[in-house]
N, C-alpha and C positions, 0 to 999 in steps of 0.2 A: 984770531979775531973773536974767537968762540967765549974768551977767557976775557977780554975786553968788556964785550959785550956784558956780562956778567955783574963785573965789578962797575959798570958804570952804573948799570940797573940801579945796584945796592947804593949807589951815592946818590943818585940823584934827588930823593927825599931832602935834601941837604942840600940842594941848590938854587940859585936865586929863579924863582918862575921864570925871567927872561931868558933863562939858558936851556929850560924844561920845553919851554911851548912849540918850539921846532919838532921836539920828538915827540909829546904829544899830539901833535895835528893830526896824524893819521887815526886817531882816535877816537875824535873830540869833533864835531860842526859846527865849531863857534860858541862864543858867547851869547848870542842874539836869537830870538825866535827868528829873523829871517834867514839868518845863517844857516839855520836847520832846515828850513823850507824849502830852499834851495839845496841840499845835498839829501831831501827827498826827494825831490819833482828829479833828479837826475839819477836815483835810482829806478824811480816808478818807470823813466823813460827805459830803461834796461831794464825792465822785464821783472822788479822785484818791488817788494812790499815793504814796509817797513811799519817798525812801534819808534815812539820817540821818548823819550826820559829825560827829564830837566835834572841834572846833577846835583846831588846836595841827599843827607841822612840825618841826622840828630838835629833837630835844632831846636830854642831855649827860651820860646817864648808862644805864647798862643797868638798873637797879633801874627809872629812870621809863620805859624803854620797858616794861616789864613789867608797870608799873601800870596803861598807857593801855590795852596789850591787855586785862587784867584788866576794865578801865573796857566797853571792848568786849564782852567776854564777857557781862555781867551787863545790857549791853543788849541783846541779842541774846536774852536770858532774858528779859528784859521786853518784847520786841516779843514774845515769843512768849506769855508769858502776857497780856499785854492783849489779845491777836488783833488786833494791827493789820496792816493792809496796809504793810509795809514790809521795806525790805533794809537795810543797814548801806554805808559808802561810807571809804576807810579810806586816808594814806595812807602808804607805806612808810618813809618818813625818821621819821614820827611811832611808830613800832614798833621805832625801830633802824637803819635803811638806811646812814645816816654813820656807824657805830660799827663793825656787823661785818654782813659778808653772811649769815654761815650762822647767825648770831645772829638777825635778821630774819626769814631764810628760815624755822626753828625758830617763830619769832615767830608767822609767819604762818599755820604748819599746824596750829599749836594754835590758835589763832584759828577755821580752816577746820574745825575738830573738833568746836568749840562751837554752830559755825553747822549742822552736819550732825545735829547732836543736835536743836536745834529748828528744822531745817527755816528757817533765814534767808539768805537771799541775800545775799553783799558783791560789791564792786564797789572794785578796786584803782584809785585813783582817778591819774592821770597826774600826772610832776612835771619838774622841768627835764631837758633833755636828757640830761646825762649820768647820769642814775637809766634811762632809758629801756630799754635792754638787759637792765640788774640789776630792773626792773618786769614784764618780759613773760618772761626766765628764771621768775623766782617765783609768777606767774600760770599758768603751765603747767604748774608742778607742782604746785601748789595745785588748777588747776580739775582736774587729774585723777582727783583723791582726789572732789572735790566738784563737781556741773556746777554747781551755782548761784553759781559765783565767775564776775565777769567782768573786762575791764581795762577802757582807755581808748586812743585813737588821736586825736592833736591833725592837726586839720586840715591847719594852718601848715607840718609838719614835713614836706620834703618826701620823707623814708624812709618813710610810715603806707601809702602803698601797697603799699609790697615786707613791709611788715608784716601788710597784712592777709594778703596772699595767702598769708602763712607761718603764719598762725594761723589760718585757716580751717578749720573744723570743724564739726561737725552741735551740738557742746557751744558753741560761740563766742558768748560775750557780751559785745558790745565797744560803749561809748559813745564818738560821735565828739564832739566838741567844737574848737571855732579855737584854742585855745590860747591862754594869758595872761602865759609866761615870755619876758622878751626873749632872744630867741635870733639868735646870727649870721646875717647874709643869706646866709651859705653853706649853713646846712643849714634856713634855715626862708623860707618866705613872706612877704614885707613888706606885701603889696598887697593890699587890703579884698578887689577884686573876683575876685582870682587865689587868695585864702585861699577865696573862699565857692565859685569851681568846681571848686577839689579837694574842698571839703565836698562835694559833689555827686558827685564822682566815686569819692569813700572811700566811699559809701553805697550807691550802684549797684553795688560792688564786693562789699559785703557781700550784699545781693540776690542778687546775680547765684552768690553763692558757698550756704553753708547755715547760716551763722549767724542770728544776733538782733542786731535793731539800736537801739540806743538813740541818737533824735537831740538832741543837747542844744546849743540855741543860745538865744539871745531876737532874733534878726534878723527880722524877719516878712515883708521880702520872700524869704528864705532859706526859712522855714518853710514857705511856702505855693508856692513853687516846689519844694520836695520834696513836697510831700501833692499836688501835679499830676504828678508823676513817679509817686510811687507810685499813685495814682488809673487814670494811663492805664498800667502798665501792671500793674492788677489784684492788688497786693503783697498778699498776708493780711495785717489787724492783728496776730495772731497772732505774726509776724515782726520786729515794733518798737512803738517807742512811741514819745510826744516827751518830752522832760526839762526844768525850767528852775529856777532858783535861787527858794526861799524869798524872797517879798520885791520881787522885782524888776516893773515895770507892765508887764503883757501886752494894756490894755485889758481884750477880748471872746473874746482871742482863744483860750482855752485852752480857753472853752465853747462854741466854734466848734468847734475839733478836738474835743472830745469826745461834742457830738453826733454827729458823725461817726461814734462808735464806737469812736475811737482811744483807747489807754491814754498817761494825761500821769501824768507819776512829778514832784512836788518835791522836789530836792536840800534838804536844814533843814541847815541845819549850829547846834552851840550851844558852849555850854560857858565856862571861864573865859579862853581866847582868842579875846573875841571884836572885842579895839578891832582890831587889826591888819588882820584880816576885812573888819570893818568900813570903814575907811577906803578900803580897797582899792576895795569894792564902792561908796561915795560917790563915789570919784572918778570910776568908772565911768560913774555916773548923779547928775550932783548935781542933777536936778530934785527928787527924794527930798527934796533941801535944802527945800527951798521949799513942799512937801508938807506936811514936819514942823513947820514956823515958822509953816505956816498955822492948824494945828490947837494948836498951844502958844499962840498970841495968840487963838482960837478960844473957848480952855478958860479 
């Protein structure tokens, strides 16, 4: 099944959306802001947090970057009026970043305006290398206006250290993540086990500095070798949390940390791009394949 799984993964790029959107579901909360509203309020009911992200990266015009933010705004109005536990996750090429900086930048603080009005947190979500500079410029002027903005620091990248330490701050809210863009062996990490002990040591760094930490991986030997880290050496929950994608099989394991005490946020992402998404995240994990096929010859 294993081998199945696999090859269908690799096809599926190649298929008509109709046949994609069953195996994306588990991924994806719909098209719809309310789609997503609802598979927040039912996690909030379970005990976890969530950021939400309207799908979609490049796009070709300054009218649609204005609409997405727009699109943003009026979520960010409805997190607030449903009272859900939730931040907004957002990311800069999808606002404008390939078009013009000070467009974006502009982009972005109005965005920061709307969130300050209703008290919502966003989270400048990280993208390929060369945004990385033009992400953490526009982060730093944004979170100064606002502290509940935070960025991202990719594990892989072997600069996130001299990064943190330049961003460190009592306001610093930075989610680490391994990183998912291929990037040169020159400026990034190739190797599982050398990616997960920089994760471990970007982490420590934040610790040991005065930010917040958001850990967002689904590795579980990773996971549970930082909750021994922070365990022994007495970390407040207060100071982090763990993060993981909408969707993806954790087991037990998220209601293991959370008896603990610790806060788990789900990444939702929805919206009308969601094949792309989609596939990305099946090839990632195509036992989902096999999940889905079981429950469609089930039904």
């Amino acid at each position: 099944m294993t081998l199945i799984n696999s090859i269908l993964a690799r096809v599926m790029p190649f298929l008509p959306k109709w046949v994609v959107r069953p195996f994306a579901k588990p991924y994806v909360a719909g098209e719809k802001t309310q789609d997503v509203l609802t598979v927040v309020q039912n996690l909030n009911q379970d005990g976890f947090s969530s950021t939400i992200d309207i799908l979609g990266e490049f796009i070709k015009t300054k009218e649609e970057a204005i609409q997405i933010r727009k699109q943003y705004s009026e979520l960010i109005k409805s997190i607030a009026d449903t009272k859900l536990d939730s931040t907004i996750s957002v990311k800069l090429t999808h606002l404008g970043l390939d078009l013009d900086y000070s467009f974006c930048r502009d982009q972005m603080m109005k965005l920061a305006h709307s969130a300050i009005k209703y008290d919502v947190g966003i989270t400048i979500d990280m993208e390929s290398s060369k945004y990385t500079d033009y992400i953490y410029k526009i982060y730093q002027e944004a979170s100064s206006v606002y502290s509940k903005i935070g960025a991202v620091a990719q594990a892989y990248l072997y600069r996130s250290f001299d990064d943190i330490k330049q961003l460190d701050s009592p306001n610093l809210n930075l989610r680490i993540c391994k990183g998912i863009y291929n990037e040169s062996s020159e400026i990034a990490i190739k190797d599982r086990l050398q990616i997960n002990q920089n994760f471990e040591k970007l982490a420590q760094a934040i610790f040991n500095g005065k930010g917040y930490l958001c850990l967002a991986t689904h590795d579980l030997s990773l996971i549970w070798k930082l909750e021994e880290w922070i365990r022994n050496n007495n970390i407040s929950p207060d100071r982090f949390e763990f993060q993981v994608l909408f969707g993806v099989p954790m087991g037990d394991t998220l209601n293991q940390l959370k008896s603990k005490g610790y806060k788990i946020t789900v990444y939702v992402p929805y919206g009308k791009s969601w094949f792309d998404y989609s596939v990305r995240r099946l090839k990632e994990n195509p036992k989902i394949i096999s999940y889905v096929l079981k429950n469609i010859f089930k039904k």
